[in-house]
C-alpha positions in Angstrom: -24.4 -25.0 -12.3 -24.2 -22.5 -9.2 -21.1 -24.6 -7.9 -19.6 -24.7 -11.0 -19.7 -20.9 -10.9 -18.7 -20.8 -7.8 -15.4 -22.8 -8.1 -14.8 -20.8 -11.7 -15.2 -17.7 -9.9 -12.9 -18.8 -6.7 -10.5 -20.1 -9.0 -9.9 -17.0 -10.3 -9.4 -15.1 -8.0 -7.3 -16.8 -6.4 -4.9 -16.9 -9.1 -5.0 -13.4 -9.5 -4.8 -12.7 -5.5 -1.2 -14.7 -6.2 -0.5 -12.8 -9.4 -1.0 -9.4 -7.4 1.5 -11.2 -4.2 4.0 -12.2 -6.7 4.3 -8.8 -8.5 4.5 -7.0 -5.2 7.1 -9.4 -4.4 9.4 -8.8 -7.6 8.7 -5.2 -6.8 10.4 -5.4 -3.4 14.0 -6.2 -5.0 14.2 -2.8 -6.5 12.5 -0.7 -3.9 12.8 -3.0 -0.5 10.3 -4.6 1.1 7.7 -2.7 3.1 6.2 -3.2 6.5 2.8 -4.2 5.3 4.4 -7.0 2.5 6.5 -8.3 5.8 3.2 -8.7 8.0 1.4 -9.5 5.1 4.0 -12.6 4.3 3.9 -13.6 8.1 0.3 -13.6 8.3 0.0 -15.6 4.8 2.2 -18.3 6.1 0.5 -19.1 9.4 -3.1 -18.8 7.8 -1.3 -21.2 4.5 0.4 -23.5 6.9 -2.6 -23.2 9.1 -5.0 -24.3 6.7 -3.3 -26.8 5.1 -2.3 -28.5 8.1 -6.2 -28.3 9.3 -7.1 -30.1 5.7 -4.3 -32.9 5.9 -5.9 -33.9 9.6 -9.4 -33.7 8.0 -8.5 -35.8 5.2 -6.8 -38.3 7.0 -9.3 -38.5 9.9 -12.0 -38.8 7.1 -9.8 -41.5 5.2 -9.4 -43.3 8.9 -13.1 -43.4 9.7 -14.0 -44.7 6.0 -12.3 -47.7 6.2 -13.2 -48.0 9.5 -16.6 -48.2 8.9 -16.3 -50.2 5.7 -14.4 -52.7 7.5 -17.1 -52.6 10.6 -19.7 -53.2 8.1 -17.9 -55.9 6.1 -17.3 -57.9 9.2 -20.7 -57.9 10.0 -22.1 -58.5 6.7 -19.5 -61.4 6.3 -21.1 -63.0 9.8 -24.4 -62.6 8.4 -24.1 -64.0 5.4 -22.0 -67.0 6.9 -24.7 -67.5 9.1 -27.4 -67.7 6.6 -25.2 -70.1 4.4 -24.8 -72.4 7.3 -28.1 -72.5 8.1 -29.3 -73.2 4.6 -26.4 -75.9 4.3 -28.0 -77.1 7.7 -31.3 -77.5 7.0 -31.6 -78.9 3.2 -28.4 -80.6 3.5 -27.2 -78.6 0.5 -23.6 -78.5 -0.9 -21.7 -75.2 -1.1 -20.8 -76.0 -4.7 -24.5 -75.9 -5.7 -25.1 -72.6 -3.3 -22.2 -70.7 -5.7 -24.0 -71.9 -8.5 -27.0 -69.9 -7.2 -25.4 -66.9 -6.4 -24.0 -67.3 -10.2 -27.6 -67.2 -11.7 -28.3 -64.3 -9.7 -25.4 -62.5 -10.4 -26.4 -63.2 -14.1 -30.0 -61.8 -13.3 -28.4 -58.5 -12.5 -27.6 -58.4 -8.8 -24.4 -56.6 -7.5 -23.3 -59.8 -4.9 -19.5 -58.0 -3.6 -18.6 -61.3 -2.0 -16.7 -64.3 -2.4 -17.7 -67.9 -1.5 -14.7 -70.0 -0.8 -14.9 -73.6 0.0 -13.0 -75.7 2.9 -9.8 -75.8 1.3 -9.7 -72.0 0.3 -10.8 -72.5 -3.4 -13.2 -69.4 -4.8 -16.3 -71.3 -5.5 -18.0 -67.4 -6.6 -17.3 -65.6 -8.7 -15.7 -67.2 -11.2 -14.9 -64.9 -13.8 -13.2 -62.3 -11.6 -11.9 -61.6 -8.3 -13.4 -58.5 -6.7 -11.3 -58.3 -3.6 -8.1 -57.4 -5.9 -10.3 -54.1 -6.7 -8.8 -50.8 -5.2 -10.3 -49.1 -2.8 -11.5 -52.1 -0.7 -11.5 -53.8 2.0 -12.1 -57.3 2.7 -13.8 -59.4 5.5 -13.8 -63.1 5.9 -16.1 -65.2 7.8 -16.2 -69.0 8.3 -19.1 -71.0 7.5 -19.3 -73.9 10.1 -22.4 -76.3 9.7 -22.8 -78.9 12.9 -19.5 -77.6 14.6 -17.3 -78.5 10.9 -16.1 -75.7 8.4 -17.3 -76.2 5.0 -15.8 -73.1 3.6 -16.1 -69.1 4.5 -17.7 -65.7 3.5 -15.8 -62.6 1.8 -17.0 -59.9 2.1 -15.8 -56.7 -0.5 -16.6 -53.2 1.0 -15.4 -50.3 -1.4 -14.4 -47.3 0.2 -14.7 -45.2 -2.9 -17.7 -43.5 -2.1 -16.0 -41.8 0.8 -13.0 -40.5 -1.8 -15.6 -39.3 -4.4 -16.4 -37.7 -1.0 -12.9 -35.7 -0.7 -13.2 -35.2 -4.3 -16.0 -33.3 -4.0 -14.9 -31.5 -1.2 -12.5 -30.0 -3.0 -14.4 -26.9 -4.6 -15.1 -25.7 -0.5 -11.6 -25.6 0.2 -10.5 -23.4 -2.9 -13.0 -21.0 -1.5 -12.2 -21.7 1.8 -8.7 -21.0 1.0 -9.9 -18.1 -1.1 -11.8 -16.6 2.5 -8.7 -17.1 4.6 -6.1 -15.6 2.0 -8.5 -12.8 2.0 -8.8 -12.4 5.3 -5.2 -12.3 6.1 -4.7 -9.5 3.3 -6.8 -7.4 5.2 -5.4 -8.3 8.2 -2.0 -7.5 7.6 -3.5 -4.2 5.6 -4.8 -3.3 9.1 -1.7 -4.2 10.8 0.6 -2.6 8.3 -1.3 0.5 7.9 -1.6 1.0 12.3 2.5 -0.2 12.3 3.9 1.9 8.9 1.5 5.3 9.4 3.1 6.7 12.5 6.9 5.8 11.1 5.4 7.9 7.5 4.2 10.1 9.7 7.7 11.1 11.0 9.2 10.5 7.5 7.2 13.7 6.9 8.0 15.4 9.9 12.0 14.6 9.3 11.3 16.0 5.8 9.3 19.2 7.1 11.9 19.6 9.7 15.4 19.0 6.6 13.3 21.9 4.3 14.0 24.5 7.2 10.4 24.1 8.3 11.1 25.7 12.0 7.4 24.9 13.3 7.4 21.6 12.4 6.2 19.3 15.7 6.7 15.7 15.4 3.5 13.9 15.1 1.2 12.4 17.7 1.8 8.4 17.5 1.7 5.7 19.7 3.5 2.6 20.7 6.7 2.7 23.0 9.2 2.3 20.7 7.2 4.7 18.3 7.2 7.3 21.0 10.7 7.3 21.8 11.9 7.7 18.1 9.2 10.4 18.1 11.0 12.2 20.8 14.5 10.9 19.2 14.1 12.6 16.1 12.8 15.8 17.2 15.6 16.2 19.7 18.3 15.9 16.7 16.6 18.7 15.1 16.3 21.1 17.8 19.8 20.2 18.6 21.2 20.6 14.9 18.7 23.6 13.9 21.7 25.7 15.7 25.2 25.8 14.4 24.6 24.2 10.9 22.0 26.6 10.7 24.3 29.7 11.7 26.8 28.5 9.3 24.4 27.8 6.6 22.9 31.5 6.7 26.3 32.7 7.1 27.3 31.5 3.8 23.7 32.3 1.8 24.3 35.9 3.2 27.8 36.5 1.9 26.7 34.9 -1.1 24.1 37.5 -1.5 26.0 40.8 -0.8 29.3 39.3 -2.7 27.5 40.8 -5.9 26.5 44.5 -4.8 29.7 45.1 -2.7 32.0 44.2 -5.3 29.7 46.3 -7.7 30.4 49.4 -5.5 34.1 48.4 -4.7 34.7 48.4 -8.9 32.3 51.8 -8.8 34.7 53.3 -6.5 38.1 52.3 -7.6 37.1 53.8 -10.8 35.7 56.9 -9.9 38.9 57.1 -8.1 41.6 56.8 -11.1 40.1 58.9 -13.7 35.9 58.8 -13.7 35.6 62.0 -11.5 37.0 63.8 -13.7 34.4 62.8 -16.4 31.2 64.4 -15.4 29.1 61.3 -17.6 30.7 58.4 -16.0 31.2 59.8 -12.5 26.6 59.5 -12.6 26.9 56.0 -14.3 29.0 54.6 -11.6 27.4 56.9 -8.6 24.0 55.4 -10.3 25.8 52.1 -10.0 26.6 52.3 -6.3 23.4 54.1 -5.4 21.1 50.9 -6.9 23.7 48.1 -5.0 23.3 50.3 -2.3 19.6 50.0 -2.4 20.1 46.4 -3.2 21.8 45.7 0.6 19.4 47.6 2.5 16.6 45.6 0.8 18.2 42.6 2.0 18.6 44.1 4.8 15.4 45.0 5.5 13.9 42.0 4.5 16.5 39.9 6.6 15.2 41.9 9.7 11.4 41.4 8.7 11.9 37.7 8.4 14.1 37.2 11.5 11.7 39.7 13.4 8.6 37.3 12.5 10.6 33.8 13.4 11.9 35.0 16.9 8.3 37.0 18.2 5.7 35.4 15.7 2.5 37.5 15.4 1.5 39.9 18.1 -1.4 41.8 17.6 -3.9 39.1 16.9 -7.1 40.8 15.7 -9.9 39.7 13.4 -8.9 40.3 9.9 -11.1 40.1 6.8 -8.7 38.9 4.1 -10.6 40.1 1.1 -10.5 43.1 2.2 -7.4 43.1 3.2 -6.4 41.7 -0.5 -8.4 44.1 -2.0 -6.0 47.2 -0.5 -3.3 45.1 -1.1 -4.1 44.9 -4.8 -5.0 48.5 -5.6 -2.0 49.9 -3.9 -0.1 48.2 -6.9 -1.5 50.7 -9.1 -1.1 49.9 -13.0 -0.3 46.7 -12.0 -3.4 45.9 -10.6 -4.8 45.5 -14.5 -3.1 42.2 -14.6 -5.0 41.2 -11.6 -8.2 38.9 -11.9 -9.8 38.8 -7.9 -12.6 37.0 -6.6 -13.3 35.9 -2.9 -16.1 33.0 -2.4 -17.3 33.1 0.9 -16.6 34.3 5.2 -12.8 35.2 4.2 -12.4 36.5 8.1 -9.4 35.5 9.9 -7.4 36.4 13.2 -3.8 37.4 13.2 -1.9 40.5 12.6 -3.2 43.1 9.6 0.8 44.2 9.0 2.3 40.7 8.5 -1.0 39.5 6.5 -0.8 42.3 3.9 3.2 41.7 3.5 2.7 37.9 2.9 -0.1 38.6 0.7 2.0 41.4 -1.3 4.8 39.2 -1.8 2.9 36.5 -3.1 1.0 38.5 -6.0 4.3 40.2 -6.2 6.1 37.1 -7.1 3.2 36.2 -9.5 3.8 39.7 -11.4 7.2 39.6 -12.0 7.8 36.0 -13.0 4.8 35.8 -15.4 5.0 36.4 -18.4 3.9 40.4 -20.0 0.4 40.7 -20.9 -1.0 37.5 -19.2 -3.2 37.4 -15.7 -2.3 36.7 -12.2 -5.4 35.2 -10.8 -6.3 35.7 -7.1 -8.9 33.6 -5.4 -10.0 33.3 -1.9 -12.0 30.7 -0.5 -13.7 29.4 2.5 -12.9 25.5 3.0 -11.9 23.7 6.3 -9.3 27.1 6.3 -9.3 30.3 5.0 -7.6 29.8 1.3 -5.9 32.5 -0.4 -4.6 30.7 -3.8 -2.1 32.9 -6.2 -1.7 31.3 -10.0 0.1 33.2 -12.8 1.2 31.2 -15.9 4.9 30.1 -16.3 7.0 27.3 -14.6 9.4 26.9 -11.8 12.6 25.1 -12.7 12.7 21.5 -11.4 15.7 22.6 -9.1 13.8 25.1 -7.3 10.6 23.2 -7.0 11.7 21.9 -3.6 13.8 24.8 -2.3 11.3 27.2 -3.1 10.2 28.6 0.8 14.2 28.6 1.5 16.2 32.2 2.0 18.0 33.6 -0.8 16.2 31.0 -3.2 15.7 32.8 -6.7 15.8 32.6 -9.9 16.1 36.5 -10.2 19.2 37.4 -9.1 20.3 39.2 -11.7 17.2 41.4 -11.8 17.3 42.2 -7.7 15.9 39.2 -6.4 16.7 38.6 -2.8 14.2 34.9 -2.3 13.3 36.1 0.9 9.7 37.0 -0.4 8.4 33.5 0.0 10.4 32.9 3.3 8.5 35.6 4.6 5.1 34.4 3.5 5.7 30.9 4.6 6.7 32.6 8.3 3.7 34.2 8.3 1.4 31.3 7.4 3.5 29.4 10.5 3.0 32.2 13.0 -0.5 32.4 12.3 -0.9 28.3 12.7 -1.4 28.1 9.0 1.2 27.2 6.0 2.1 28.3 2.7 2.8 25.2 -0.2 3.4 25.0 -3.5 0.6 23.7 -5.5 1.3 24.1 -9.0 4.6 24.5 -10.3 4.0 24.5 -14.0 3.3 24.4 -17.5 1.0 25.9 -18.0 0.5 27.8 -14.4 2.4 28.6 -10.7 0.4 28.0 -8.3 0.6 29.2 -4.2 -1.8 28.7 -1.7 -1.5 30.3 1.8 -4.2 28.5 3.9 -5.2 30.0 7.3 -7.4 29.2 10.8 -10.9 31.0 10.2 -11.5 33.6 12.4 
């Protein structure tokens, strides 16, 4: 019963093991075929060819030996019996004839004689009803029967080698699970090998994708392997060697973009308060209103332009230890009214080293954010925590458009332009977060909640 169970339960799993093989291999037409499905193939047919090889030699050295021995012991048993049937012949002067006729009665008493008694001229004198040495899976010895130096007849002996097939047969059941073990065994192997060959190439995958979302202290990962290595060092050469004028050109155009809108506000402003608006008290304050707010709307891009670039080319200066609740908590009740909206917590040692300025502007700019893209009456929540860094997580309710989801830490990436948004706000905080050897991500992006986290080394 346990064998049974045993073979069932190998049985099955080994079809599904080549269900699961055959699935990931229809999969590969649409999506290619990965590194681990390669060295998983490779390894499956060496250990397949392997092992079936190994079982054909068995088999046939097992088949080799059975009718080796059955002949052996055939030969030998045909001597013996040849010999006994002369001496008898010798001795009482008996005919063969009336020796068959013996082995006939006992045959008929129930003894299992596999021979055949031939006399001088090759006639089967036993058995008579059937000839045993057609059977399959036999051999067949013959021996001659010589009484006073003449041959009276000869001895066949029948030796089945069936018992030595049932043997295969029954075999069979350990080599499923045998086959089972080494199919096994060379899925985790090539998982091993896969995993060890395709994580440094994912690894740089990432760092590539860091590196094409304007992630400027992005470091190409630590692998190993020669060829690894000097891809490694590949890759992160054509970044720092493309970071430059495509970069230049890039900002060039995201600036213009930007001031297109207020310049040509105050160019209209002007060129009508120059035909007729001056002389109209009214108008001549809308459109001075008008050039004053696009006014305030270049120096804020300004500003912030200078803040950003400021914190990219010197980084952090004046590292001190910082506690960030605290620091949050200022942040927050400088907001005034605002502050209402504001649910705060802090679980845990929020302390941190960098610099107090930059901390409070990436900190403002995220609840910022969180205030004027949720919707009117709800909560921003504000949470820090203590984990393997210093967590300070900003969630309002609302959704990011699927377009910006990815641009998100990019300059002049908004989706308040019309209102005076300028998208550097998030390009600052991520700064920060780099020049403090932290990062800023996006970790919710909506319905029902936004999510930011800017994660920090505890002080």
């Amino acid at each position: 019963m346990l064998r049974l169970v045993v073979v069932a339960v190998a049985a099955i799993g080994l079809m599904l093991f080549v269900a699961f093989v055959v699935s990931r291999l229809l999969g590969t037409r649409t999506r290619g075929m990965s590194i681990r499905m390669q060295v998983f193939l490779a390894l499956a047919v060496i250990v397949g060819a392997f092992a079936f090889g190994l079982g054909l030699m068995v088999i046939d050295r097992i088949e080799a030996r059975a009718v080796r021995i059955a002949t052996q012991a055939a030969d030998d048993e045909a001597a013996a019996i040849a010999g006994i049937v002369a001496g008898e012949m010798d001795r009482t002067d008996i005919a063969l004839d009336r020796i068959a006729q013996r082995l006939e009665l006992e045959r008929a008493r129930g003894a299992d004689l596999r021979m055949v008694l031939l006399d001088a001229d090759g006639k089967r004198l036993f058995p008579r009803q059937q000839s045993i040495e057609l059977e399959p899976g036999v051999v067949v010895m013959d021996a001659p029967i010589d009484v006073r130096g003449r041959s009276r007849g000869s001895v066949r002996v029948v030796k089945p080698t069936v018992v030595m097939r049932n043997l295969l047969a029954d075999m069979a059941p350990t080599v499923l699970v045998i086959s089972l073990v080494l199919g096994a065994a060379a899925a985790l192997a090539a998982a091993w090998i896969g995993r060890e060959i395709a994580q440094p190439i994912e690894a740089l995958v990432a760092f590539s994708e860091r590196a094409s979302m304007g992630e400027r202290s992005a470091a190409p990962p630590p692998v190993f392997g020669r060829e690894v290595m000097r891809l490694s060092r590949s890759l992160d050469s054509m970044r720092r060697q493309l970071e430059g004028r495509p970069f230049v050109e890039t900002f060039a155009a995201d600036l213009s973009h930007e001031l297109k809108n207020p310049v040509a506000a105050i160019r209209a402003s002007a060129e009508v308060l120059e035909d007729s608006a001056l002389e109209e008290p009214e108008q001549a304050r809308r459109f001075v209103a008008r050039i004053r707010e696009a006014t305030a709307r270049i120096e804020r891009l300004l500003s912030e332009l200078l803040s950003l670039a400021r914190i990219e080319a010197r980084g952090a200066e004046a590292f001190e230890r910082v506690d960030l609740g605290q620091l949050t908590r200022r942040t927050l009740d400088a907001l005034g009214d605002a502050s209402a909206r504001i649910e705060f917590r802090v679980d845990g040692d929020a302390r941190v080293r960098g610099d107090s300025g930059w901390l409070q502007r990436a900190v403002s700019n995220l609840v910022d954010n969180a205030l004027a893209h949720s919707p009117a009456g709800t909560k921003v929540r504000v949470r820090i925590e203590r984990k393997d860094s210093v967590e300070l997580c900003v969630e309002n309710d609302g959704e990011i458009p699927s377009y910006v989801r990815e641009r998100v830490f990019r300059r002049f990436v908004t989706t308040r332009g019309d209102k005076g948004g300028s998208g550097l706000g998030l390009a600052i905080v991520r700064a920060v977060a780099e020049a403090h050897g932290g990062h800023a991500e996006l970790v919710a992006a909506g319905p029902p909640a936004v999510g930011f986290k800017l994660s920090l080394p505890p002080g």
